[in-house]
N, C-alpha and C positions, 0 to 999 in steps of 0.2 A: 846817847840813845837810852830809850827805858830798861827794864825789864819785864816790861808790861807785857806780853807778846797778845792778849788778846783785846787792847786798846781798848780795856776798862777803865782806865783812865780818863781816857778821851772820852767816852761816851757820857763821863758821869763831869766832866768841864759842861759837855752839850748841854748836859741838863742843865745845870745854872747857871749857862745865858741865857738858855730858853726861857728857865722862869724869873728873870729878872727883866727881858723881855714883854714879858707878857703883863708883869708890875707895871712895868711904865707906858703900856697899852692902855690898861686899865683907869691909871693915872690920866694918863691922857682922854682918854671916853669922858671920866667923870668930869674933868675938866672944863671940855666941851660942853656937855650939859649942864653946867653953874653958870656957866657963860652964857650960851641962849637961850635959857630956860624963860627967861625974861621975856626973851621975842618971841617965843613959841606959845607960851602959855597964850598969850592973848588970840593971837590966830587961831589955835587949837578952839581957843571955847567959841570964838567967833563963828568958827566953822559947825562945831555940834551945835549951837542953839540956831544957825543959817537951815541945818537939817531937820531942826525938832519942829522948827515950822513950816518947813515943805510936808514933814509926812503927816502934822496937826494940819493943813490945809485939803492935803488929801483923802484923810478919814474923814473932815467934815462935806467935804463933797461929795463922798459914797455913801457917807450915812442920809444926805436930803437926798440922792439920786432913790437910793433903796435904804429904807431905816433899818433892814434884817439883814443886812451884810454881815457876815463873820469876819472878825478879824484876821483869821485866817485868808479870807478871800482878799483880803485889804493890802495882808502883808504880802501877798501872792503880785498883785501888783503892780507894787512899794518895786517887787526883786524884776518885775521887768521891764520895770521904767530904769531901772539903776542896772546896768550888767556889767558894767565895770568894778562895780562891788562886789556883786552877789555871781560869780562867774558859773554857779552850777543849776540857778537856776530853781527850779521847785527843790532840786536834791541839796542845796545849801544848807551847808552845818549850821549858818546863822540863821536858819530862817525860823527854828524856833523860839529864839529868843527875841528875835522882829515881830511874829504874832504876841509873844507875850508883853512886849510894849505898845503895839497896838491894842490888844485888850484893856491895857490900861486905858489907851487914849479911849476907848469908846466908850468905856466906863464913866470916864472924867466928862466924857461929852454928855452921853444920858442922863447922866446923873444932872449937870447943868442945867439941863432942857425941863425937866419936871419941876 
């Protein structure tokens, strides 16, 4: 038996399995993703350019419906065709940054048209 009596010992063993643990967690995450980075990238960008042209299809439809649409109104929605994404709605933290790529799109669109 120790002389340890308040099992500082022990606690400081815990600790370095913990972090050697958590080494080989890490080890292991990275791992995984060198391994299906491969497969994912492609689906990944698959899927963003599958979106860049649903919401490009949708600004050019509200822009012939009404040409003075705000982007704002555009991204408004963008957020409630999609609520699986945007789950709050007008109050969505992303919904600024969805007007601000709309703005773009409209821009890119106007500007095309003249």
């Amino acid at each position: 038996m120790s002389n340890d009596p308040s099992g500082q010992r022990h606690r400081y063993m815990g600790r370095l399995q913990t972090g050697a643990a958590a080494e080989n967690a890490v080890v292991g995450a990275l791992l995984l993703r060198v391994l299906f980075f491969q497969f994912w990238l492609p689906i990944y960008l698959w899927k963003k350019s599958r979106q860049n042209r649903e919401m490009s299809r949708l600004a050019v439809e509200l822009i012939h419906q009404d040409p003075f649409i705000t982007p704002k109104e555009i991204a408004l929605k963008w957020v409630l065709n999609h609520r699986q994404q945007y789950r709050f709605g007008e109050l969505d933290p992303k919904l600024p940054k969805l007007e601000q790529r709309f703005g773009k799109t409209v821009a890119h669109l106007k500007r095309d048209t003249l």
